[in-house]
Each structure stands twice: as structure tokens, then as C-alpha cells.
C-alpha angles and dihedrals in degrees: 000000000000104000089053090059090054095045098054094078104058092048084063092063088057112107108226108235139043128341112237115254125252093209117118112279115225096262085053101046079045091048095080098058128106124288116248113215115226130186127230115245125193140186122246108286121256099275084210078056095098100048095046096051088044087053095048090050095041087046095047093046082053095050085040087052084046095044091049096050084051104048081045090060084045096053094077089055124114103236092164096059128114116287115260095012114126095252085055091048093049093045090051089051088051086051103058094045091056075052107060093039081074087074109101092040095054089037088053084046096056089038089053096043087064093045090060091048086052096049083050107046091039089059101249133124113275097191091104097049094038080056092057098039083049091054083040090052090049095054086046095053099046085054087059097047086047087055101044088049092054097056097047 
């Protein structure tokens, strides 16, 4: 008796019905068939897509001259001082301006981020723009190593 009472519950759990089958569905009976290449095929490029790019870059190697001559005037700063004491407030200060001088490289990032999705959505070849992001990516990232670098 007890062994049925025990039992019940787990009968609950059971779906009416019938059980599902464990033969191959049809996608899976198709998945074994040969590949077929297809090419890529784009639309004309933007013809506004060189300037644009030409003005991000140009705008992200700016914001990386202003963040270096801002991390420079950071360097002689006492990060390791007590918190609160006036060389740790002045450091912070360097610091966020180092910070903000970031601005127009991570501003040309984001810009050039949608252009990408645009490119992309709009059916053209994004390989131009995806070169640039990648150079602005670059600029971006060694501005966070210098950084990094700067508070250690």
C-alpha cells in the first residue's frame, strides 16, 4: 500500500497523450545534404562612406593627441597618496580629465558602430567601415591600457 502512495505522484507528472517520437524529424533527415555556395552581393557603396570614415578617424586620432597630453600632465600625480589628501584629490582631478579627453575617440567608436549597422541593414558592404571601427578600436583600447597603466 505503501509503495502505491508513493507511486501516485509521479504518475501525476505523466503528459496524456502520446509520447513524442525519437525518429529523425525532416530538417534532420535534409541536414546531411550538400552545401550550396553562395556569393555575397552588395549593394554600391555610400558614395558619403569615405568622408565619413576620413572624419571619424581624423576625429578619434584628435581625442587620442588630447588624451595623451592629458594622461602626460597625470603622470606626475601622486595616485598612491592617502584618500581624501590634497595629492589624491589633485591626481583624481588629473585623472578625469584624462578621462574626458577620451571623448571624441569613444564618440567616433559609437558613430562608427551605427554606420556599420547601416551599411549592413541597407545591404552594402560593411568591410570599409569594419577596417576603420577596427583602427578606431585600436586607438580606444591603447587609451585604456595607458590608463590602466597610469592608476597601478
Amino acid at each position: 500500500m505503501k509503495a502505491l502512495l508513493l507511486t501516485l505522484p509521479l504518475a501525476a507528472c505523466a503528459a496524456p497523450g502520446d509520447p513524442p517520437s525519437l525518429l529523425p524529424r525532416a530538417i534532420e533527415r535534409t541536414a546531411n545534404l550538400p552545401a550550396v555556395e553562395t556569393a555575397a552581393v552588395f549593394a554600391p557603396a555610400d558614395p558619403a562612406l569615405a568622408g565619413e570614415l576620413t572624419a571619424l578617424l581624423r576625429q578619434a586620432r584628435a581625442g587620442d593627441a588630447a588624451f595623451a597630453r592629458a594622461l602626460q600632465s597625470a603622470r606626475g600625480q601622486s595616485f598612491g597618496a592617502p584618500r581624501e589628501s590634497e595629492a589624491w584629490i589633485v591626481a583624481q582631478t588629473a585623472l578625469s580629465g584624462a578621462e574626458a579627453a577620451r571623448a571624441p575617440t569613444l564618440d567616433a567608436l559609437a558613430t562608427i558602430d551605427a554606420r556599420v549597422g547601416t551599411e549592413v541593414t541597407s545591404g552594402r558592404d560593411p568591410a570599409r567601415a569594419l577596417a576603420a571601427r577596427d583602427q578606431i578600436q585600436a586607438i580606444a583600447d591603447s587609451q585604456t591600457r595607458r590608463l590602466r597603466a597610469l592608476t597601478r
